[in-house]
N, C-alpha and C positions, 0 to 999 in steps of 0.2 A: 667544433666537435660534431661529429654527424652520427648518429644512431639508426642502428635498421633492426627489424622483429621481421618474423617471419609468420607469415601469414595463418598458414595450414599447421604450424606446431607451435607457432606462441616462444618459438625460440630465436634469442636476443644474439645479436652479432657483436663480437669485439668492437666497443666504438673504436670510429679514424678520427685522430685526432691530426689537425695542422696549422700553421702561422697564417693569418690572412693582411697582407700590409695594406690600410686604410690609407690612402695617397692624397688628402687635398689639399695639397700644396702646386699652386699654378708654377708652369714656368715661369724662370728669372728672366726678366726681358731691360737692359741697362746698355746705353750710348754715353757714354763719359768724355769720351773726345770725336767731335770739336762738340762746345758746351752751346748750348741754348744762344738763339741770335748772333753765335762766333761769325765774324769778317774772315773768310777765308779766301787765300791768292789764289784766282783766277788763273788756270793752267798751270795749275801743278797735281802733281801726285798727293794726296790727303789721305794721311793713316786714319779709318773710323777704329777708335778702341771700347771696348765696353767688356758684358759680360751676356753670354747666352747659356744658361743651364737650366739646372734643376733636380729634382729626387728622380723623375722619370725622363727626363730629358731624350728627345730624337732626334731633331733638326733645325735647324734655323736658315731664314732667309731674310739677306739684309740688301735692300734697294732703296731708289730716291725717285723722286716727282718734280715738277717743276711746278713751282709759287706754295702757298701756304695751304690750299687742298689742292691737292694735287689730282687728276682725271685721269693721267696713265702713268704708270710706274717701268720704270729699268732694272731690272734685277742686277747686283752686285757679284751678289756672293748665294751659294746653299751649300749648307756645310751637315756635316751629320758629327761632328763632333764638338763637344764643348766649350767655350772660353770663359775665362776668368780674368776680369780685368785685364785683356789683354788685346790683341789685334782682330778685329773682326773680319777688315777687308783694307786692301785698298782702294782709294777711288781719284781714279785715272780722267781727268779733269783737263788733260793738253791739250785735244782738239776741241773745247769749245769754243776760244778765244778766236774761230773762225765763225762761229754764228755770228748776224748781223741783224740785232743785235744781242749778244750773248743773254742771260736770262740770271739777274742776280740772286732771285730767292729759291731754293731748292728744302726740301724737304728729306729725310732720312726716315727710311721705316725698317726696324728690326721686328720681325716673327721671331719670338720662338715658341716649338709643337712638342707635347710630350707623345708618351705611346698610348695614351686614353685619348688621343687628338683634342685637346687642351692648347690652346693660344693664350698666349701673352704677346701685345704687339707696343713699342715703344716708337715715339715719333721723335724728329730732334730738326728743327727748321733754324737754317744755315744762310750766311749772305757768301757770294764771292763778288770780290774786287777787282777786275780786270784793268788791265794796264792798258791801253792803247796807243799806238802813234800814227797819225793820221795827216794828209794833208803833205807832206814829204814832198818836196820843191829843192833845186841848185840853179843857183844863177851867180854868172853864167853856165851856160852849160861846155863851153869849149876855154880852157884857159891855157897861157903861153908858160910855161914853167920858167924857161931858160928869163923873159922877163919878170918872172915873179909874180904873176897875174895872183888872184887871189879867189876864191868861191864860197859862196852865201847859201851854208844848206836851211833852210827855213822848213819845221814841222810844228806840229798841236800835237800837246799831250792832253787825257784825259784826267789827269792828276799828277801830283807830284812824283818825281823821280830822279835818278841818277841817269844819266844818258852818257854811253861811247859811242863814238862813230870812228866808222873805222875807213881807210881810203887804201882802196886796194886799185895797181894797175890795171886796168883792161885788157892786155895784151898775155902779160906776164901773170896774172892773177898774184901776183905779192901783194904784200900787206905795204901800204908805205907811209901812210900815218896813223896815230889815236892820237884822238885827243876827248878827254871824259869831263863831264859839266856834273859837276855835284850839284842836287837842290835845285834841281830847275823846276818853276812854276806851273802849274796846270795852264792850257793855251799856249797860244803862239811862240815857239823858242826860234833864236838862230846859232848857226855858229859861222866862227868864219876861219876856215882852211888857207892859210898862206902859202900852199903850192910846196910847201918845204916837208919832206920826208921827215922821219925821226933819227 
């Protein structure tokens, strides 16, 4: 209610009366997937879901760091609209699996900013699990088909996995064998190609 008089006649003005909305309530600032310490696969696509809002809500910005304090950050996503439990960003993770070598602890920081610039910031520190195959050898290297020759492809995994190889001609680029090893051990694998098509 605001009241005014007037000075030189002592005469009182209709008060203005209006609603005044008391806001202190921070932004909602929430990463709900992937959860705390989550092992996530190394070169894939990774839905972050949460929630960024609020009574005043304006924007949000959702990025990651590398290790557990992180010194420079990537931004994701800036979003000027809200979410609720639902998809934040996605984070596009397929070319790291060419660092050397890749970096397993990453960190997740959502901002979110209301219109009084009010922060709420959530952190969320994540492992990925990179697959790798390394070491990749065939012997021999020239085999007789027509005799049946046979070839010894020999690689190192860094952890367990399902492995196809696939044996395509040189000439023709066809496919002319698979053959798929369930369960193969972390380190040294072989397999061995009998020269025979499928």
């Amino acid at each position: 209610k605001l009241d005014a008089t007037s000075i030189s006649t002592g005469q009182a003005a209709a008060p203005a009366i209006g609603p005044v909305m008391l806001d202190n309530l921070l932004p909602i600032a929430e990463i709900t997937v992937p959860t705390h310490d989550q092992i996530l696969p190394g070169g894939a696509i990774i839905n972050v879901l949460g929630t960024a809002s609020g009574t005043s809500f304006k924007s949000y910005t959702l990025e990651y760091g590398v290790g557990f304090l992180p010194s420079a950050w990537t931004p994701l996503i800036s979003a000027t609209t809200p979410v609720l439990n639902a998809l934040l960003a996605k984070w596009d993770t397929a070319d790291w699996s060419n660092l050397n070598p890749p970096a397993s602890t990453y960190t997740l920081r959502l901002t979110v900013t209301d219109t009084a610039s009010r922060s709420t910031v959530f952190e969320r520190l994540v492992s990925m699990d990179y697959l790798t195959i390394t070491e990749v050898s065939v012997s021999p290297t020239v085999i007789d088909l027509v005799a049946g020759d046979t070839a010894t492809i020999r690689y190192t995994l860094n952890r367990p996995a399902d492995v196809t190889l696939r044996v395509y001609d040189s000439l023709t680029k066809s496919l002319k064998r698979t053959i798929t090893n369930l369960g193969q051990l972390a380190g040294v694998n072989t397999v061995l190609w009998d020269s025979r098509d499928d």
